[in-house]
N, C-alpha and C positions, 0 to 999 in steps of 0.2 A: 100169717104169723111171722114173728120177726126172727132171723136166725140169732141160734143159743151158741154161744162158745162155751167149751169146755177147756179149761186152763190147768195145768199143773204146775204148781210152788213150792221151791225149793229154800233153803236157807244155806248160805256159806260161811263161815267166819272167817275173815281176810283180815290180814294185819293193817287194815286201815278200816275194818267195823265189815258189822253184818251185812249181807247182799241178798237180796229177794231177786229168783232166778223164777221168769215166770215162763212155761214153754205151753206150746198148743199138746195134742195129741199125735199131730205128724212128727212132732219131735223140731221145730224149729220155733227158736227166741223170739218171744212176741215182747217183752221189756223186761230190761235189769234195771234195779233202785236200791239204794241203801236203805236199810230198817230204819233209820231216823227221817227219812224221807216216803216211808210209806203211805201216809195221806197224797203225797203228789203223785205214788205211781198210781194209787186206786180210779185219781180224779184224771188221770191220763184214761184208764180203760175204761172210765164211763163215757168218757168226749171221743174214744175208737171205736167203743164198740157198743154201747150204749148202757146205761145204766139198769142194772136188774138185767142186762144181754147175757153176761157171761159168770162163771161158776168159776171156782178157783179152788182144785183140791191139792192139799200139802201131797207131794210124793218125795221119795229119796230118787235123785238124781237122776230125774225125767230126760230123756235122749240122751243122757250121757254129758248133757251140759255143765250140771255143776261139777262131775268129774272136771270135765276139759278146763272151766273156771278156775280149780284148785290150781290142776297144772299150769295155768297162766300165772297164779300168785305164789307159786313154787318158782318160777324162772324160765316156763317154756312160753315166751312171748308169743309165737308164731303160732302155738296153738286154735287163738281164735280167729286166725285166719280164714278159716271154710266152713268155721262155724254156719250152720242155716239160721237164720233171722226170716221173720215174715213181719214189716210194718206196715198202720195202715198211716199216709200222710199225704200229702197233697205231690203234683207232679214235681215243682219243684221243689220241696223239702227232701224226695227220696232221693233226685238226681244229687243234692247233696250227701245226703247219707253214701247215696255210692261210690262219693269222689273219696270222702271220708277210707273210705273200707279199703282204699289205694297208698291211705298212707302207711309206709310198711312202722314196726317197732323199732323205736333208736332214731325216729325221723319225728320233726314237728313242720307246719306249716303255718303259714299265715292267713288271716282270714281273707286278706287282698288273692294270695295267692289260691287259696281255696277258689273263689269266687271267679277268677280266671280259671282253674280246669273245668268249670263247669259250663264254660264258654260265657259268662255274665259278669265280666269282668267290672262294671258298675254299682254289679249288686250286692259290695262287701256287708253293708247292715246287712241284708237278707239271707245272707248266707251264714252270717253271725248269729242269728235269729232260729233258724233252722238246725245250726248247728244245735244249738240251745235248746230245740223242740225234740230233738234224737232221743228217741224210746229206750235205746238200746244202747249205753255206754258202756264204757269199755270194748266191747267186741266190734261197737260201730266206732271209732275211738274218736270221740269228741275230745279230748282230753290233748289228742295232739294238735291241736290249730292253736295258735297262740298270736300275740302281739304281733305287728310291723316291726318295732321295738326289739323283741323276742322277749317282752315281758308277759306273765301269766296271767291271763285276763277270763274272767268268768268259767264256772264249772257249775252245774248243779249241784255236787256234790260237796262244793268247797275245795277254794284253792290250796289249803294242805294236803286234801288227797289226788290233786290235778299235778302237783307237783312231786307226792309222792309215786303216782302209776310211773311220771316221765323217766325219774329218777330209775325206779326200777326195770325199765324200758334200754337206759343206757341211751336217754336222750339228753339229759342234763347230768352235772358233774352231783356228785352229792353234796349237799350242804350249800347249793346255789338257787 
């Protein structure tokens, strides 16, 4: 028999739209998505974890996540720092994910320069790619890799709110 996940779902309202806060039972972030994007998180957890695999029951503020969330979209960037995250992704997508989780708040990187910490310094699509496959946004911060350029280039979410997190982050000036 195939293992069952048990998931708990939260809801946040952020001044840039609702946020589905999905956590396990151990209390760590298996994927964050916007409510207008919820068909994408769903078809994420059927290709993780398999479809009809896992249960997904609403709770208020499963491990204390959406708390911490809040506090992130109140002004405590640093908050989701130590957050616990559990993904499931291939060797190299997570070793991105982890380079990712090194960029601190108020800081952006490039996808070149991404691509070099991860010691694959050729593999900028791939790492662009993987950025793009992160389950877990915001707390894995996709959002800060950006251009060579320093222009704002792809977000799942939409580059209005890729540009409003930076913004609130104290990585870009407002109104740029």
């Amino acid at each position: 028999m195939a293992e069952q996940f048990d998931f708990l779902i939260d809801r946040l309202a952020t001044p840039i739209g609702e946020l589905l806060i999905v956590v396990d039972r151990a209390g760590r972030l298996r994927t964050i998505d916007w409510t207008d994007h919820e068909a994408r998180m769903r078809q994420l957890l059927d290709r993780q974890y398999g479809k009809g695999a896992y249960t997904l029951t609403a709770a208020r503020d499963p491990g204390g996540l959406t708390r911490a969330m809040r506090a992130y979209f109140k002004g405590d960037i640093s908050v989701i720092d130590g957050l616990p995250v559990e993904t499931a992704g291939t060797p190299f997508q997570t070793s991105v994910w982890r380079a990712l989780r090194k960029i601190r708040g108020g800081k952006t990187m490039s996808y070149a320069e991404l691509a070099k910490r991860i010691g694959r310094p050729r593999a900028v699509r791939a790492a662009g790619l993987a950025n793009g496959q992160n389950p877990v946004s915001i707390v894995v911060p996709c959002h800060r890799v950006i251009g060579s350029d320093g222009s704002l280039t792809g977000y799942g979410g939409g580059l209005p709110r890729k540009q409003w997190l930076l913004e609130h982050e104290g990585a870009l000036g407002s109104g740029s």
